[in-house]
N, C-alpha and C positions, 0 to 999 in steps of 0.2 A: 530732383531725384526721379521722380515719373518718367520726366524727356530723356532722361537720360536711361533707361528703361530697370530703374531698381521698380520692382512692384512690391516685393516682399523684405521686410526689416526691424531694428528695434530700438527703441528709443530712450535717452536717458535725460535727466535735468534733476538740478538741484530740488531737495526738500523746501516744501514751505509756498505760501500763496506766488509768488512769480514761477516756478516751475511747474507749479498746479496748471497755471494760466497757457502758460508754456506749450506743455503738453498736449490738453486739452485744447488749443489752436493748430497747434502742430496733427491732432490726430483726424482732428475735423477735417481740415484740408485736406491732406493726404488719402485719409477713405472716402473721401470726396471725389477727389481724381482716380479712384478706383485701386487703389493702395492695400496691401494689407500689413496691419502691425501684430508682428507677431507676440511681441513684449514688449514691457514698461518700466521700467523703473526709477527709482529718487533716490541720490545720493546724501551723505548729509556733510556739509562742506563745514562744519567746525572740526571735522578730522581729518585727516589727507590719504587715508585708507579708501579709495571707494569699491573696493574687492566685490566686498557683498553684491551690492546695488548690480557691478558691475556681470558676475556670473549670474545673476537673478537675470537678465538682461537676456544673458546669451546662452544660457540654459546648462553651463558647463554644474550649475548646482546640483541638477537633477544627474550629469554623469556621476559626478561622488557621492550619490545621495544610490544610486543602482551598487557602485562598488562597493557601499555599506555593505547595503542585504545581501549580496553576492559573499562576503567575509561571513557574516552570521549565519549564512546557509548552511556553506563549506567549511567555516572554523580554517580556511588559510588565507593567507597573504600574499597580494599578489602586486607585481611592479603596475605601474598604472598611471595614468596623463588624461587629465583630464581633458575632454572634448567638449567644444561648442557645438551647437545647432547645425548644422550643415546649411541650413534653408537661406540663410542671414545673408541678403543679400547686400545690406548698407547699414552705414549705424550713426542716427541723428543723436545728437549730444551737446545739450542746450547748455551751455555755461555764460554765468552773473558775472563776468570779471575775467581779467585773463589768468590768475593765479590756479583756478580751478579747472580752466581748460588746459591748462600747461600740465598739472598733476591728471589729467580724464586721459589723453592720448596716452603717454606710455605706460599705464595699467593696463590700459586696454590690449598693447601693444605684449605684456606680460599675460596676460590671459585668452591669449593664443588667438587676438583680432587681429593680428596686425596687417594679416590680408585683404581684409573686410575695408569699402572705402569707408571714411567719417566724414560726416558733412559736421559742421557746427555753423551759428549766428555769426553775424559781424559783432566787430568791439572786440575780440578777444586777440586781434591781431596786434602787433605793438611795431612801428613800423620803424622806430628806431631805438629797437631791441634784438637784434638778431639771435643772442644769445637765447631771448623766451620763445623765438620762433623757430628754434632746434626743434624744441619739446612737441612741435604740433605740426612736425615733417608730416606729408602725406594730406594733412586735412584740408578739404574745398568749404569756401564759406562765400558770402556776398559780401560788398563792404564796398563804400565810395568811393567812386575815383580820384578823391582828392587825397585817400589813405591808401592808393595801390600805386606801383609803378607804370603810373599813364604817361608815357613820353611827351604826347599834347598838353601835360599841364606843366612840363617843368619849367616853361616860360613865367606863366602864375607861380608856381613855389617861388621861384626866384625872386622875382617881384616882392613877394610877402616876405620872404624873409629877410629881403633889403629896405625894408621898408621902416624897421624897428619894433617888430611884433613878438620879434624872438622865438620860442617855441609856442607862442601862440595859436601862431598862423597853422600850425598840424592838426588844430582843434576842429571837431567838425563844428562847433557854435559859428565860427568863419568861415566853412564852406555854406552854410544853413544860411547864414547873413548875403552872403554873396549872391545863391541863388534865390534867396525870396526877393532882393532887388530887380535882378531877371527875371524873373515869373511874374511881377508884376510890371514890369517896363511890358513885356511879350501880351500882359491881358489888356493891357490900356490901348497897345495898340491893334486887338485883335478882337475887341469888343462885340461886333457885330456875328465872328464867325469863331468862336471860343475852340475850336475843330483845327484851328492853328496854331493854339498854345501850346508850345512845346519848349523845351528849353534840355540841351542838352549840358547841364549842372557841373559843378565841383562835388555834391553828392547823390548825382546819378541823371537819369534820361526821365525830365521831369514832362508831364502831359496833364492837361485839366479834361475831366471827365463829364458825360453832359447833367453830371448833377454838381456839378462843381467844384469835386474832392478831384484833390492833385494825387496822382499815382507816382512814385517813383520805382526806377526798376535801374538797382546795380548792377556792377559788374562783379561777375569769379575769379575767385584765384584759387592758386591751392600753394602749399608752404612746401617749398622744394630749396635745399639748399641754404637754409636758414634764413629766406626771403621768400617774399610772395610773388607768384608769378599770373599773369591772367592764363584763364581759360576760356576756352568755351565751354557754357554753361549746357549746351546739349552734346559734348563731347563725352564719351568715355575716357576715365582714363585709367590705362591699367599699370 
């Protein structure tokens, strides 16, 4: 979001310790790289309303919360639409599952974002659901290459799904399985100079760091057409 040059924006995720955690990672980073969050807020997914959470967000609360006092001033009524924040340059929005991210985009979409880009996590993408990836038109997220349409893997999908794994094989435990074989075939034989472990993965561009922690770094996409498509991650996209 940074490279991509949002500096100013606002955040949302589910109620409850994983969105605590959520958040409070998401915000660190971000005003780290010199970010500023203008708002916060927690939905609460035992209901499929997240309105509240949602205008708490984007400040459209604080517009009908002016046209109150404006009415008790005046004693009239007046036609009226609610407004968001103007400043909102992106809107991060952390969802547990994809059932909550499917219901988070066209609220948001309702409550007059639907200009605003949304980034969300991986995992909420469903690659052979096209139908749940309507609901989450427009959103850019990260997610492995073994979950996105990478042309250089469709050799592997092949492979695997002829194999007898069934829907197995779409799992990332099998892309996970796949490249820890690789990453450690690449450390055995790079022992001496660890600065050449690299392994470009089923779930992502994997490298060992000199304290020995593997970094991985996906690829983007955004949901265009009821499928995902890559991007470039330092691209705009409007």
């Amino acid at each position: 979001m940074l490279a991509k040059g949002h500096k100013r924006g606002v955040a949302l995720a589910p109620a409850g310790e994983w969105g605590n955690r959520v958040l409070a990672a998401f915000t660190q980073e971000y005003r780290a790289g010199g970010g500023v969050l203008l708002a916060q807020s927690t939905y609460d997914t035992s209901r499929p309303d997240y309105s509240a959470a949602i205008r708490q967000a984007l400040g459209t609360r604080e517009s009908e919360e002016r046209l109150q006092r404006v009415q008790r001033i005046t004693g009239a009524r007046y036609e009226f639409e609610p407004r968001r924040r103007a400043d909102i340059e992106f809107i991060y929005a952390a969802a547990n599952g994809s059932s909550s991210a499917r219901l988070l985009r066209p609220q948001l979409n309702y409550n007059f974002a639907g200009d605003v880009p949304v980034f969300m996590g991986s995992g909420n993408y469903l690659p052979d659901s096209p139908d749940a990836a309507q609901d989450l038109a427009g959103v850019e997220f990260p997610d492995m290459p073994w979950r996105l349409p990478d042309a250089s893997l469709d050799a592997a999908r092949a492979s695997a799904a002829q194999a007898g794994v069934s829907a197995a094989w779409r799992s990332p435990y099998f892309a996970f399985g796949y490249d820890a074989l690789q990453l450690a075939l690449s450390i055995a034989a790079n022992r001496r100079d660890t600065a050449r472990v690299q392994v470009a993965g089923l779930t992502g561009q994997l490298r060992l760091t000199n304290t020995g922690r593997v970094r991985r770094e996906q690829e983007w996409a955004r949901i265009q057409g009821g499928a995902a498509v890559l991007t470039d991650p330092l691209t705009a996209v409007n």
